[in-house]
Backbone bond lengths (Angstrom), bond angles and torsions (degrees), N, CA, C in turn:
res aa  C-N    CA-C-N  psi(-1)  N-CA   C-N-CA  omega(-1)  CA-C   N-CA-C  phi
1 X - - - 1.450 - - 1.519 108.46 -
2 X 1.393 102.05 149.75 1.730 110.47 -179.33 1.331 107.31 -86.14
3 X 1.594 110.03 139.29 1.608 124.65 171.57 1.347 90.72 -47.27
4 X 1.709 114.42 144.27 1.465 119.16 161.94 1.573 116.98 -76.69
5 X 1.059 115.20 110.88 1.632 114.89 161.21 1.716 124.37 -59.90
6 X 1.983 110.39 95.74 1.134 99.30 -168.91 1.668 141.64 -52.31
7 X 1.745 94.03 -25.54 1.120 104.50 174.01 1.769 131.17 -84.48
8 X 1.207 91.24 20.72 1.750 100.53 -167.43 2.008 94.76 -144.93
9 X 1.211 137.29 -16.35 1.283 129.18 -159.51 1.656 110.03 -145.83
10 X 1.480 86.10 18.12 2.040 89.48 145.74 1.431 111.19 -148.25
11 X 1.540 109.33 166.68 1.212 101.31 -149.79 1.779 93.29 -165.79
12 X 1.302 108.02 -178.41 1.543 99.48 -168.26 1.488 97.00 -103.96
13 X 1.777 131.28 158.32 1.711 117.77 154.89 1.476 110.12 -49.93
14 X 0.825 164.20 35.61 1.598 158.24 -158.57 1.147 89.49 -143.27
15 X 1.626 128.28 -77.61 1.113 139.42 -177.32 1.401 105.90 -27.14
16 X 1.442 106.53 -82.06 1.372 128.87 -164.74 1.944 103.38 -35.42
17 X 1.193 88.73 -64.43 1.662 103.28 170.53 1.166 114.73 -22.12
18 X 1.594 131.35 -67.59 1.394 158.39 161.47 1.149 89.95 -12.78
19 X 1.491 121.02 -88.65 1.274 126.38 -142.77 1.745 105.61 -133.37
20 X 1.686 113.41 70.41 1.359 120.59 -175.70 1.219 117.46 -71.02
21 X 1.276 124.74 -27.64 1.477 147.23 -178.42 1.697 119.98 -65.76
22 X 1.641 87.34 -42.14 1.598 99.95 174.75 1.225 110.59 -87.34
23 X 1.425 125.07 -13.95 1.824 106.06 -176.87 1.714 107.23 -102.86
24 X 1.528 107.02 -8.05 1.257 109.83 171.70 1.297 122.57 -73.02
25 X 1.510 100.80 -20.20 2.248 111.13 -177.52 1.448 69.11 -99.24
26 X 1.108 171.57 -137.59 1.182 154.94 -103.15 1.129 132.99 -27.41
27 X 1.390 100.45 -51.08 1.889 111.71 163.42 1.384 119.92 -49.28
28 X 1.603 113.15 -70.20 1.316 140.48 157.77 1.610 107.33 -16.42
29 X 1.786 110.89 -46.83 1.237 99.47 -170.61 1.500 119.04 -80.50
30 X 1.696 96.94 -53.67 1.246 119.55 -173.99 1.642 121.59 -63.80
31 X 1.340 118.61 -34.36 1.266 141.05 175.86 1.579 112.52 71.49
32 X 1.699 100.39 26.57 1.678 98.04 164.85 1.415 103.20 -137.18
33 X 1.702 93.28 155.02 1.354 115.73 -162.86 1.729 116.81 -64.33
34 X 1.571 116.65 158.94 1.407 117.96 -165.48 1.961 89.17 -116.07
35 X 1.477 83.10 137.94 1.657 75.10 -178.89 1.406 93.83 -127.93
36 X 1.906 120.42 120.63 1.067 137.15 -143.02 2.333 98.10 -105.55
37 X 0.749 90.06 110.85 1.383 87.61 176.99 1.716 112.57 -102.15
38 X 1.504 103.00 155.93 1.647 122.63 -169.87 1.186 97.81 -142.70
39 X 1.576 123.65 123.17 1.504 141.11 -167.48 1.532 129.61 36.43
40 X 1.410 107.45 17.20 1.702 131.26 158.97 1.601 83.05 98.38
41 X 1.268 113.91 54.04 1.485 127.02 133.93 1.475 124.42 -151.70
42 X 1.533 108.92 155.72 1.514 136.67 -149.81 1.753 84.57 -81.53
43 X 1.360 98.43 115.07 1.535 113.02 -179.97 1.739 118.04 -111.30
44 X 0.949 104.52 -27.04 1.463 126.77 -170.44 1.785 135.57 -143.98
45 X 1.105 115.66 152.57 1.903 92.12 165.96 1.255 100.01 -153.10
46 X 1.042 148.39 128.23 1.592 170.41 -59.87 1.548 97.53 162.71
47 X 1.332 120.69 120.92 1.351 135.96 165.93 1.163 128.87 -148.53
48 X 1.754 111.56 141.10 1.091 102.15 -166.82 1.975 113.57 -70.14
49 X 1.413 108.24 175.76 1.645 114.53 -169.91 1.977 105.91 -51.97
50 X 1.395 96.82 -63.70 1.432 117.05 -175.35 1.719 106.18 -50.51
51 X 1.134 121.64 -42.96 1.409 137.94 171.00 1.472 117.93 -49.98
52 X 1.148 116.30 -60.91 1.337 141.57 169.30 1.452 111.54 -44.28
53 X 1.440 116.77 -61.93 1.641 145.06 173.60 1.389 99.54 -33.79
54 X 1.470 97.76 -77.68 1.690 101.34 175.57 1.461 129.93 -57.67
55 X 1.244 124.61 -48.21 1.449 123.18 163.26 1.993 116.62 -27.45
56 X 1.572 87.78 -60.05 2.126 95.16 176.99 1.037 94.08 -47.91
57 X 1.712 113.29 -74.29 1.358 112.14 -164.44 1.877 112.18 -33.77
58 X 1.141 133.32 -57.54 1.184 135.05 -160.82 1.934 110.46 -69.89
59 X 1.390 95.74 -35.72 1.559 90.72 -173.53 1.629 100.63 -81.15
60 X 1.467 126.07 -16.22 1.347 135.91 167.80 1.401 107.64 -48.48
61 X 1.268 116.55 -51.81 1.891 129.22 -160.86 1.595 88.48 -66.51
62 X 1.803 115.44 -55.54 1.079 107.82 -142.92 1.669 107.52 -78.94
63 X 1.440 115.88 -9.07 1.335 127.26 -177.81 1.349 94.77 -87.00
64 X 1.371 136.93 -41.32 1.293 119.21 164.45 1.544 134.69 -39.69
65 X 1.766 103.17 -48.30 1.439 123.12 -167.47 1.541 93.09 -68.58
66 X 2.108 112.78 -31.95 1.699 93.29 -158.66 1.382 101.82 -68.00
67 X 1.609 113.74 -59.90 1.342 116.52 147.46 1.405 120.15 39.42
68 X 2.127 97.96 -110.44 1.253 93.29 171.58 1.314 128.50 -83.24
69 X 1.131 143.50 16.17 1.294 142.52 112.91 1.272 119.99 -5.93
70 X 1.463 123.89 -58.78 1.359 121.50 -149.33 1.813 97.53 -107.46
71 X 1.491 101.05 -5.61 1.523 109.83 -172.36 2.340 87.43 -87.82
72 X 0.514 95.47 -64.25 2.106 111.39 169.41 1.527 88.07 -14.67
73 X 1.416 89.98 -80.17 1.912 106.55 -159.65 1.638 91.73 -43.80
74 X 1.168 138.55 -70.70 1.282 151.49 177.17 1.250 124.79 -31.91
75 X 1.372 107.46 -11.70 1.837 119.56 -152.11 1.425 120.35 29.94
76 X 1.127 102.45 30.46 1.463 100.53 159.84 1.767 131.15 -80.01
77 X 1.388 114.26 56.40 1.091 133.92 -155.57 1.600 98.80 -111.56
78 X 1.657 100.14 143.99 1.492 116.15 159.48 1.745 139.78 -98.02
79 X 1.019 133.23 124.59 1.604 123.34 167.70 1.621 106.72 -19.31
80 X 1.621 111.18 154.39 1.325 119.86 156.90 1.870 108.07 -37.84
81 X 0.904 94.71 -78.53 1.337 148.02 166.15 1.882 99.21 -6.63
82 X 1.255 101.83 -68.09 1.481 109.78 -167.13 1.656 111.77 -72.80
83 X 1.174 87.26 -57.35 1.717 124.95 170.11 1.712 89.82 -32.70
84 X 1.618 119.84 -76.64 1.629 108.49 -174.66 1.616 103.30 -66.76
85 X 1.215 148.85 -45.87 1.286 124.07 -172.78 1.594 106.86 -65.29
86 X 1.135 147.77 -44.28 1.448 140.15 146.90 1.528 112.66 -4.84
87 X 1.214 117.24 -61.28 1.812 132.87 -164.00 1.394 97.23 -90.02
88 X 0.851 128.00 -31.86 1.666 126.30 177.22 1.483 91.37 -75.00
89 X 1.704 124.53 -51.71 1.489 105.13 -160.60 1.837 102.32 -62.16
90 X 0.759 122.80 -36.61 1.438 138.97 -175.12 1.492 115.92 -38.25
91 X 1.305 91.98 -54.11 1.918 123.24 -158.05 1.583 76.82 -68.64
92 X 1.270 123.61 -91.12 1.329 141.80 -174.76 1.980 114.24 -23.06
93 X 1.244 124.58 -63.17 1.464 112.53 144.22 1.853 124.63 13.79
């Protein structure tokens, strides 16, 4: 996702309203988020689909990694060994 440019990618609900059509091919184009403000505060933020997708995806990985992270500290750890017959039993399912 693209850094938001403050001076170009917030905007008021009124605004937005105006012209919904144009900030939506904007998103689409630019691939950074619109952060929609209501009485000169940040109410919302607008992203495109593909944008969005990836963001989950990424905080997904990293909740995985903390995860086993916290499984390590714990020694709650598996063999090479076990660990692939586990993922094989899985795959197979």
């Amino acid at each position: 996702m693209q850094r938001i440019q403050l001076n170009e990618d917030i905007l008021s609900l009124s605004e937005f309203r105006e012209h919904i059509s144009a900030f939506i091919e904007k998103i689409h184009k630019t691939k950074r988020p619109l952060v929609i403000t209501q009485q000169g505060k940040g109410k919302a933020v607008l992203l495109d689909v593909a944008e969005y997708e990836a963001l989950i995806e990424k905080l997904e990985l990293l909740n995985d990694i903390q995860t086993g992270e916290m499984q390590v500290r714990q020694a709650r750890t598996l063999s090479h060994e076990e660990a692939k017959k586990q993922v094989l039993e899985r795959i197979s399912k």
